[in-house]
PDB file of N, CA, C and O in Angstrom:
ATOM      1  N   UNK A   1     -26.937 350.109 100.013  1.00  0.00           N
ATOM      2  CA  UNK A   1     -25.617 349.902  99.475  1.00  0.00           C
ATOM      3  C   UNK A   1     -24.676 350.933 100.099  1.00  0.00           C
ATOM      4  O   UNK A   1     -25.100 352.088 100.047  1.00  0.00           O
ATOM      5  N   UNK A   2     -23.491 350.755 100.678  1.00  0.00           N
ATOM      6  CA  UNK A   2     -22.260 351.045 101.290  1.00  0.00           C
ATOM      7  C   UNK A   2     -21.507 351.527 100.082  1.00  0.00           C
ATOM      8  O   UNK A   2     -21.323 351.051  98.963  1.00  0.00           O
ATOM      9  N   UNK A   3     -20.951 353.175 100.982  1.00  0.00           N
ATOM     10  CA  UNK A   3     -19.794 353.431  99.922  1.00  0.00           C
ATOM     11  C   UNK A   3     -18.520 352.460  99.419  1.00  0.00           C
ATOM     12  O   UNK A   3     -17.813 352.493  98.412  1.00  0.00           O
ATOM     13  N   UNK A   4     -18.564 351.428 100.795  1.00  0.00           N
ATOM     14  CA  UNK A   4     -17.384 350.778 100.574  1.00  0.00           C
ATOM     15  C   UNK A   4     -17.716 349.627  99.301  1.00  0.00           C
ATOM     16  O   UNK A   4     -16.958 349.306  98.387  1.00  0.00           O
ATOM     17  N   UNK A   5     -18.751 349.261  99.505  1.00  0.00           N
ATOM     18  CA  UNK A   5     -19.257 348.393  98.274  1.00  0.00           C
ATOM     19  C   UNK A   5     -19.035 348.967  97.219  1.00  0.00           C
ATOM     20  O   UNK A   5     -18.423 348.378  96.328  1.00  0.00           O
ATOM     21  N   UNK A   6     -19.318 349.787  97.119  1.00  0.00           N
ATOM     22  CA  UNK A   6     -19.465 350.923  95.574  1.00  0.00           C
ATOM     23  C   UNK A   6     -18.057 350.994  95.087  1.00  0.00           C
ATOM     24  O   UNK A   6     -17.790 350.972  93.886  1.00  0.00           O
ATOM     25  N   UNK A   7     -17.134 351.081  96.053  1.00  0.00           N
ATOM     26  CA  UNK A   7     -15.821 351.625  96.037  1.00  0.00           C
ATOM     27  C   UNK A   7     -14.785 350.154  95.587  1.00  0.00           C
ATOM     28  O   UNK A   7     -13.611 350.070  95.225  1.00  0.00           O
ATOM     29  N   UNK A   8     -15.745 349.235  95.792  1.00  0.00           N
ATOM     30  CA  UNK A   8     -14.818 347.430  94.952  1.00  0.00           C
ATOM     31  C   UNK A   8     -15.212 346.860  94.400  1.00  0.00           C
ATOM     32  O   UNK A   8     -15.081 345.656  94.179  1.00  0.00           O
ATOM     33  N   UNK A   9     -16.335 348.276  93.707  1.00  0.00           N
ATOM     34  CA  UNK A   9     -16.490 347.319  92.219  1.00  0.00           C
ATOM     35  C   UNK A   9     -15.713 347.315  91.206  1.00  0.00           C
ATOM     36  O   UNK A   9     -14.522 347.411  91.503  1.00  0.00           O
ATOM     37  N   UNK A  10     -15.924 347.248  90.242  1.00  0.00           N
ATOM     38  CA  UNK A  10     -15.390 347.153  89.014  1.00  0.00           C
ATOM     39  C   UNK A  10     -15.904 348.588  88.196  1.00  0.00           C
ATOM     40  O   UNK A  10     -16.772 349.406  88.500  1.00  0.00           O
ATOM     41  N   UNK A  11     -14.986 348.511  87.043  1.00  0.00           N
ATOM     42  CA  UNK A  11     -15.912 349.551  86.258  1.00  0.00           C
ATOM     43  C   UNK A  11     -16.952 348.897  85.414  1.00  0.00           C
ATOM     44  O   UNK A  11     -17.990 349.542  85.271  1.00  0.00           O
ATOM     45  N   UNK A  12     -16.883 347.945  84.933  1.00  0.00           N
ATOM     46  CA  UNK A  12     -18.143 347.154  84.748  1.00  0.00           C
ATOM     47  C   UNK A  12     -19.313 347.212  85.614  1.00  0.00           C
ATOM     48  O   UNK A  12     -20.329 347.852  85.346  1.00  0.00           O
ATOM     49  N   UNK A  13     -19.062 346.269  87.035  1.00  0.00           N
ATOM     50  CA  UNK A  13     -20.097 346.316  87.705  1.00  0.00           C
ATOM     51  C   UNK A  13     -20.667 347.126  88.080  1.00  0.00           C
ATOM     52  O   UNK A  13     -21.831 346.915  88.423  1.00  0.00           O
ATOM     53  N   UNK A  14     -19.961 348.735  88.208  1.00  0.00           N
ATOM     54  CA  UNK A  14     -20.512 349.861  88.467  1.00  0.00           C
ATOM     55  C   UNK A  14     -21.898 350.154  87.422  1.00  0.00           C
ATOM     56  O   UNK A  14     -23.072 350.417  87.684  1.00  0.00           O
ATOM     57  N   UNK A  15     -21.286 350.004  86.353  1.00  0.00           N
ATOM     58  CA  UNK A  15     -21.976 349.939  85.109  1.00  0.00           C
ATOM     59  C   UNK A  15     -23.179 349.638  85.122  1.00  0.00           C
ATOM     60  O   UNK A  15     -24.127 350.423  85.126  1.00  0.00           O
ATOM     61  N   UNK A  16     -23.207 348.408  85.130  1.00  0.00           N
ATOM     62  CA  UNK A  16     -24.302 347.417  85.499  1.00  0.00           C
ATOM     63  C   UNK A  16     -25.325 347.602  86.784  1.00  0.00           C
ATOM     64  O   UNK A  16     -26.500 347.256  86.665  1.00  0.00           O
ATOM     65  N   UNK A  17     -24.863 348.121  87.928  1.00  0.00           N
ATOM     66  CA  UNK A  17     -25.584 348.323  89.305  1.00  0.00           C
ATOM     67  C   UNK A  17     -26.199 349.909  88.295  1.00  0.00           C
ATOM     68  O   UNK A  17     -27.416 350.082  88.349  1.00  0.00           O
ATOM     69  N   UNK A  18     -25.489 350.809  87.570  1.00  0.00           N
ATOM     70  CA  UNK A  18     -26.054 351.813  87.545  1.00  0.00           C
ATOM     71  C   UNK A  18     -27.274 351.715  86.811  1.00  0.00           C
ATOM     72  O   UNK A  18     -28.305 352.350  87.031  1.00  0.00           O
ATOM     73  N   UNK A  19     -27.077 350.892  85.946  1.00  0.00           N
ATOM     74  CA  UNK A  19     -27.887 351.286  84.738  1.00  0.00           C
ATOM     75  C   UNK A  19     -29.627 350.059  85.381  1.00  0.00           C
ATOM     76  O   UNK A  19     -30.765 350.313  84.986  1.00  0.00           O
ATOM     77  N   UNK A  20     -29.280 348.824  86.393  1.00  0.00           N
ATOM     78  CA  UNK A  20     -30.412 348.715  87.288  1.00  0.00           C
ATOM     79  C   UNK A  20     -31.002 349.640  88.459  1.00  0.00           C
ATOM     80  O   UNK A  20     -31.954 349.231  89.122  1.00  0.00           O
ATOM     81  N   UNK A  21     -30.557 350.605  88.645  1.00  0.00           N
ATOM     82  CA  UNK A  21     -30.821 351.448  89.690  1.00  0.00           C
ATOM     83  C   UNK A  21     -31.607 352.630  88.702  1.00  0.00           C
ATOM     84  O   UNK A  21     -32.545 353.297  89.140  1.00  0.00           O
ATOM     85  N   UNK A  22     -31.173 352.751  87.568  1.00  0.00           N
ATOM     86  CA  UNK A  22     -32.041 353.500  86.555  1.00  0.00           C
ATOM     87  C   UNK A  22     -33.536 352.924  86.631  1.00  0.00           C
ATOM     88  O   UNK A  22     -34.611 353.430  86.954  1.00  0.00           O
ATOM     89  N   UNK A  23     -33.211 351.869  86.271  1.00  0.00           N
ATOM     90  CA  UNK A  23     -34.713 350.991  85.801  1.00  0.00           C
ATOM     91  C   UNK A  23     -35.162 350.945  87.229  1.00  0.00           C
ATOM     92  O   UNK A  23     -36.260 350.414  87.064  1.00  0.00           O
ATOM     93  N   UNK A  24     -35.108 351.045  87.891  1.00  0.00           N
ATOM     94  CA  UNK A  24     -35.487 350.983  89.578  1.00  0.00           C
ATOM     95  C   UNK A  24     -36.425 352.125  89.635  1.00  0.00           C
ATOM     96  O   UNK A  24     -37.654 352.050  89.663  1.00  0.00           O
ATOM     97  N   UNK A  25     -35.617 353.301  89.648  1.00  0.00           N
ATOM     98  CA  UNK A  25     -35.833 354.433  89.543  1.00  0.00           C
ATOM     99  C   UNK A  25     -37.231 354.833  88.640  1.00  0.00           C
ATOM    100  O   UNK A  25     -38.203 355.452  89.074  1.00  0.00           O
ATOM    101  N   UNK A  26     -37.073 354.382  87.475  1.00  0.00           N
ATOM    102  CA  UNK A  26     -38.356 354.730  86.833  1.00  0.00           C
ATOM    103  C   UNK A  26     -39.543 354.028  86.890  1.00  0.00           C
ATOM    104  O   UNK A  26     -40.627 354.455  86.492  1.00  0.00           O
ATOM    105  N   UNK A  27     -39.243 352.483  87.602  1.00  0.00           N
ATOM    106  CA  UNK A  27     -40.531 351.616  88.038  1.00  0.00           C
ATOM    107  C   UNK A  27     -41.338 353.004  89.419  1.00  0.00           C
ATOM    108  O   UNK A  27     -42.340 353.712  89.517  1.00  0.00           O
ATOM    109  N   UNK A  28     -40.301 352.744  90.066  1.00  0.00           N
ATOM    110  CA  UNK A  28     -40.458 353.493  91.259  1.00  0.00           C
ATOM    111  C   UNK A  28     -41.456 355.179  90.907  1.00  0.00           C
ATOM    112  O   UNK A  28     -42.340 355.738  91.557  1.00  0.00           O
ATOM    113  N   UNK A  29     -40.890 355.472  89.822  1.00  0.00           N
ATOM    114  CA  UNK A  29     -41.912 356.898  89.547  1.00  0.00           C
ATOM    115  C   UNK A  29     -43.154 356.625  88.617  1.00  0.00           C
ATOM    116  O   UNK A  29     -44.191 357.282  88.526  1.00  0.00           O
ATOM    117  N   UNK A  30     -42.818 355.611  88.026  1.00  0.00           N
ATOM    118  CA  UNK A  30     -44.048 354.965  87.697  1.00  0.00           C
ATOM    119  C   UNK A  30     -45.043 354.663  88.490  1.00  0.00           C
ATOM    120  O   UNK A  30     -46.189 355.065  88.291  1.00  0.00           O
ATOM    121  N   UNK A  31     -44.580 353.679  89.794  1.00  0.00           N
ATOM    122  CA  UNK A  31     -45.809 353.296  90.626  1.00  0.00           C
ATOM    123  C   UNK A  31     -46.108 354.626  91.521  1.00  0.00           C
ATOM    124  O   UNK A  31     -47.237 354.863  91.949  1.00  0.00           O
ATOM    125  N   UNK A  32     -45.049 355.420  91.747  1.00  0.00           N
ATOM    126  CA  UNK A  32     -45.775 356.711  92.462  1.00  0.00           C
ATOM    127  C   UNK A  32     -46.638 357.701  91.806  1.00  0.00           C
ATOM    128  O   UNK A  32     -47.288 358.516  92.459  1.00  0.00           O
ATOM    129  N   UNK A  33     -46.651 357.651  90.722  1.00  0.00           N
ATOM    130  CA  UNK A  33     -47.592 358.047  89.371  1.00  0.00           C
ATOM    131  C   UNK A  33     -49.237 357.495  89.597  1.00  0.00           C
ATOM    132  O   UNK A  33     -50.328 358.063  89.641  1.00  0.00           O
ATOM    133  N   UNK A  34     -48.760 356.046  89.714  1.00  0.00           N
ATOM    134  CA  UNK A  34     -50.282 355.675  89.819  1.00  0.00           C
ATOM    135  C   UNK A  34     -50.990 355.457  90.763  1.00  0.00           C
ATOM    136  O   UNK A  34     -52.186 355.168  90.811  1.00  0.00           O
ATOM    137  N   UNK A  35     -49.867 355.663  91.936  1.00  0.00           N
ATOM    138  CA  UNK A  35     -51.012 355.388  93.197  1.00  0.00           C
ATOM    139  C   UNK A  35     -50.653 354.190  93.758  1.00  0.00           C
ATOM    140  O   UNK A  35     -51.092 353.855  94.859  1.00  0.00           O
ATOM    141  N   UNK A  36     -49.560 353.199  92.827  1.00  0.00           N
ATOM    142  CA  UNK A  36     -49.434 352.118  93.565  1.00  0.00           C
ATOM    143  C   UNK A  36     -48.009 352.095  94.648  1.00  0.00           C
ATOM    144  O   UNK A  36     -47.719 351.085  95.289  1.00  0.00           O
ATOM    145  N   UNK A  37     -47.456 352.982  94.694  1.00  0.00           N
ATOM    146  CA  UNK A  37     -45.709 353.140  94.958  1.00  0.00           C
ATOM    147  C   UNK A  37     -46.313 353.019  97.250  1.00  0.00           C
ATOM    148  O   UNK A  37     -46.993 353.822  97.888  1.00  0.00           O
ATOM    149  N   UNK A  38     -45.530 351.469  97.808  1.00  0.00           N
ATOM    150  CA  UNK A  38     -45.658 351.415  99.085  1.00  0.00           C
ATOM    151  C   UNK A  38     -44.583 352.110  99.919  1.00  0.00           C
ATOM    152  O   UNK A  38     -44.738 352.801 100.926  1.00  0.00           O
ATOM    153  N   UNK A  39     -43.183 351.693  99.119  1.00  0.00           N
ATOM    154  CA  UNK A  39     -42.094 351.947  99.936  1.00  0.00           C
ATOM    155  C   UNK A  39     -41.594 353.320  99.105  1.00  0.00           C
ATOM    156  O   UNK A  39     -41.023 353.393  98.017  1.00  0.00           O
ATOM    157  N   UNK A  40     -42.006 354.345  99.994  1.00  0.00           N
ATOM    158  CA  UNK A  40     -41.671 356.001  99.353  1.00  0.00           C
ATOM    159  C   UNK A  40     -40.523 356.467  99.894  1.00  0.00           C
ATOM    160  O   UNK A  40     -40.194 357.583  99.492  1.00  0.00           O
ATOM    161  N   UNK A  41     -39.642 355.822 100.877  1.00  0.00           N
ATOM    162  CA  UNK A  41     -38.334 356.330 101.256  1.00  0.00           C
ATOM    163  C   UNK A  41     -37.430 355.446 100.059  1.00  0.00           C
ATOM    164  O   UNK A  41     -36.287 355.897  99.981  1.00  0.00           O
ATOM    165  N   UNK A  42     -37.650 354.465  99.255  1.00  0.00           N
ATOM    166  CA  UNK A  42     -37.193 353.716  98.312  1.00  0.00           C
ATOM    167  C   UNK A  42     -36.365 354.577  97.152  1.00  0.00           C
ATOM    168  O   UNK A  42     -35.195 354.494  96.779  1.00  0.00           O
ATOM    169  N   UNK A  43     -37.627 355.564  96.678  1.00  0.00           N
ATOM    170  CA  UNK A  43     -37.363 356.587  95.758  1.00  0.00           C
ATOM    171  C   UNK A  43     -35.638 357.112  96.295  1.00  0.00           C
ATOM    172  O   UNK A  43     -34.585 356.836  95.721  1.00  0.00           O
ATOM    173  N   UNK A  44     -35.835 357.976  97.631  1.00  0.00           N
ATOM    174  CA  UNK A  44     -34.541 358.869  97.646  1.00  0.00           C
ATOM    175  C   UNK A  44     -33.558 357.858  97.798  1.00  0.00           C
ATOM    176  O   UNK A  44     -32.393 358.186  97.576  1.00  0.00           O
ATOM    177  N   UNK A  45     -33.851 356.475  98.198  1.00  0.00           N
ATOM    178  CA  UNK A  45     -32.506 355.586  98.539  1.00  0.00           C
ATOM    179  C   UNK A  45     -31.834 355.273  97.467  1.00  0.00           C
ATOM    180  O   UNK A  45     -30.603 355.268  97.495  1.00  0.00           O
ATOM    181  N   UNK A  46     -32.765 354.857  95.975  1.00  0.00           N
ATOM    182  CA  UNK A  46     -32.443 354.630  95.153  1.00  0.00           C
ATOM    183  C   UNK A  46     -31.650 355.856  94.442  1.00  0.00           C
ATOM    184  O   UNK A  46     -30.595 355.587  93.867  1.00  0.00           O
ATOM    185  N   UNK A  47     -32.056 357.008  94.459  1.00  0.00           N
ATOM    186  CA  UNK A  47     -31.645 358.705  94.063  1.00  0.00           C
ATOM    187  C   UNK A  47     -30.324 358.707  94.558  1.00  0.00           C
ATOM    188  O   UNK A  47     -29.445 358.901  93.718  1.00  0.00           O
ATOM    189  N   UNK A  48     -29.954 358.519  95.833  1.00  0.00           N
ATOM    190  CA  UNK A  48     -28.716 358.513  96.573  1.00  0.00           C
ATOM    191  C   UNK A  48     -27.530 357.447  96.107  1.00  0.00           C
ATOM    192  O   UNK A  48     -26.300 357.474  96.096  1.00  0.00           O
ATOM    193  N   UNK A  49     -28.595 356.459  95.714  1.00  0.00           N
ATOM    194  CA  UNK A  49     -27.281 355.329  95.326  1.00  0.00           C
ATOM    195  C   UNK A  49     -26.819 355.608  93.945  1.00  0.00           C
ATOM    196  O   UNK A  49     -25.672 355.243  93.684  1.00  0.00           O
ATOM    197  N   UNK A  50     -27.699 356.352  92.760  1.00  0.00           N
ATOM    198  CA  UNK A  50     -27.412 356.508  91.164  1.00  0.00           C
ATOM    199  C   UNK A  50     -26.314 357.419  92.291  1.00  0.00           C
ATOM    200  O   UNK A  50     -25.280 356.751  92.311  1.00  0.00           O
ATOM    201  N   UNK A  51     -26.137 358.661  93.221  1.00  0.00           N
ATOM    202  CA  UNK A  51     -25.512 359.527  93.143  1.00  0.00           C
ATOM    203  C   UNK A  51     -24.044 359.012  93.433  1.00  0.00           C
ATOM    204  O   UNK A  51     -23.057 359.536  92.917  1.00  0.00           O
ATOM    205  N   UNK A  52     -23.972 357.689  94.510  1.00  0.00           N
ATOM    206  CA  UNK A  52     -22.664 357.257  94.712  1.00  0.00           C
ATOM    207  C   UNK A  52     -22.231 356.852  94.031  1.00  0.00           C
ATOM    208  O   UNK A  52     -21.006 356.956  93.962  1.00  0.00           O
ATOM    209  N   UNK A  53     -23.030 356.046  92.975  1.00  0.00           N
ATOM    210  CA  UNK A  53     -22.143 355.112  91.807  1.00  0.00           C
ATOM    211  C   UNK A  53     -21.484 356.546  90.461  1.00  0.00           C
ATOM    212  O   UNK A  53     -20.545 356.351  89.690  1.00  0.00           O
ATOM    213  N   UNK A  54     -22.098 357.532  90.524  1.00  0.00           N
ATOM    214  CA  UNK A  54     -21.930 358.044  89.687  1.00  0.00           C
ATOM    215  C   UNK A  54     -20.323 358.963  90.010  1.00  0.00           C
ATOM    216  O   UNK A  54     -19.491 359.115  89.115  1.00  0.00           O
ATOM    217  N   UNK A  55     -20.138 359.473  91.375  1.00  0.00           N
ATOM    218  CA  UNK A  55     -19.537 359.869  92.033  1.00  0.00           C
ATOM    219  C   UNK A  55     -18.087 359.047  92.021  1.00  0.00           C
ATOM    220  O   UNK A  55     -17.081 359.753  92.094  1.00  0.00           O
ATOM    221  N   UNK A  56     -17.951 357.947  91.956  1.00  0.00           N
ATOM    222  CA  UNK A  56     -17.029 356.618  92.395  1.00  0.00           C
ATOM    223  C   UNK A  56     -16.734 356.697  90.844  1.00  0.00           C
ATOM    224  O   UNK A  56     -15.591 356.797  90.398  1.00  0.00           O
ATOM    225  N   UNK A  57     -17.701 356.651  90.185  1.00  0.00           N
ATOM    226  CA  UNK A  57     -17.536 356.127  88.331  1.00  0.00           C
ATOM    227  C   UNK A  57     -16.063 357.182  88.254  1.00  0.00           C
ATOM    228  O   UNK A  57     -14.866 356.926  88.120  1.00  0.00           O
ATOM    229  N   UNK A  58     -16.735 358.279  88.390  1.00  0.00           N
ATOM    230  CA  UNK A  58     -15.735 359.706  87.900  1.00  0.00           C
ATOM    231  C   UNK A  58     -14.588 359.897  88.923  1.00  0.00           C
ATOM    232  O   UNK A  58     -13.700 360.700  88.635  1.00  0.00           O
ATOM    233  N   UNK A  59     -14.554 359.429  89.736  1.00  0.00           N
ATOM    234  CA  UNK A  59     -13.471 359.476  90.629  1.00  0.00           C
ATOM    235  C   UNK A  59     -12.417 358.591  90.127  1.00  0.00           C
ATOM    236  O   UNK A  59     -11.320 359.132  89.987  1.00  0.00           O
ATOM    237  N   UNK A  60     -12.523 357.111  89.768  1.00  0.00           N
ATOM    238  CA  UNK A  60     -11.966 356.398  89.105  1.00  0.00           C
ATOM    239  C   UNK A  60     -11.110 356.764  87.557  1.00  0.00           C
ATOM    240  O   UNK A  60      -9.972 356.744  87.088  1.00  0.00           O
ATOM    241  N   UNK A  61     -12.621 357.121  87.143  1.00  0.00           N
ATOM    242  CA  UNK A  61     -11.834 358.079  85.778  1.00  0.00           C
ATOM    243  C   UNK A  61     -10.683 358.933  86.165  1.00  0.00           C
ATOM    244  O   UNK A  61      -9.517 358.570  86.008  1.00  0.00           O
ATOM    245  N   UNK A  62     -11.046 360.116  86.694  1.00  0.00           N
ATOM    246  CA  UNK A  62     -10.012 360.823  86.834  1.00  0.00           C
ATOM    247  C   UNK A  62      -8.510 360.444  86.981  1.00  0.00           C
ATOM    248  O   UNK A  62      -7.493 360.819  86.397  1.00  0.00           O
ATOM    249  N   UNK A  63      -8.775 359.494  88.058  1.00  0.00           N
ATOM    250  CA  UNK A  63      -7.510 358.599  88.909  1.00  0.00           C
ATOM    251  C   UNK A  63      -6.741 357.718  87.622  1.00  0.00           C
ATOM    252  O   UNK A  63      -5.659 357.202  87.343  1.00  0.00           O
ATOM    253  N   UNK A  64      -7.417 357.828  87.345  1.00  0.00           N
ATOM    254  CA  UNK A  64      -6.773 356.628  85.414  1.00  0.00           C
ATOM    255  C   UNK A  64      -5.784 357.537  84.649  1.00  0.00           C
ATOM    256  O   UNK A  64      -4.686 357.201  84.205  1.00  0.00           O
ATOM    257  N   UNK A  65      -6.490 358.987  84.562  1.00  0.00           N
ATOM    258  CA  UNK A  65      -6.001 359.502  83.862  1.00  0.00           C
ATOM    259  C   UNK A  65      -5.367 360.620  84.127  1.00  0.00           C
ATOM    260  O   UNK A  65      -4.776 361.223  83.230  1.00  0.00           O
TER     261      UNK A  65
END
């Protein structure tokens, strides 16, 4: 996912991409837990993307207010 993507969402959809990138996130440390986790560059991609959406969320805020 592209900053520019991140950057036309909505505050909803931000919402929504964040809170699946959560659940991503914890499948993901789950299967690296057990031994089953294939795609291990997945982890930081997913880490990086909670960080843009979170980044964009508060940038927006600010800009509102």
């Amino acid at each position: 996912m592209t900053i520019e993507d991140i950057r036309r969402m909505t505050a909803d959809q931000l919402g929504d991409e964040l809170l699946s990138l959560k659940k991503e996130q914890f499948n993901l440390r789950f299967q690296g837990a057990t031994g089953q986790l294939e795609k291990t560059h997945r982890v930081a991609e997913v880490r990086r993307d909670i960080a843009r959406i979170k980044t964009v969320m508060r940038a927006k805020q600010v800009k509102a207010s």
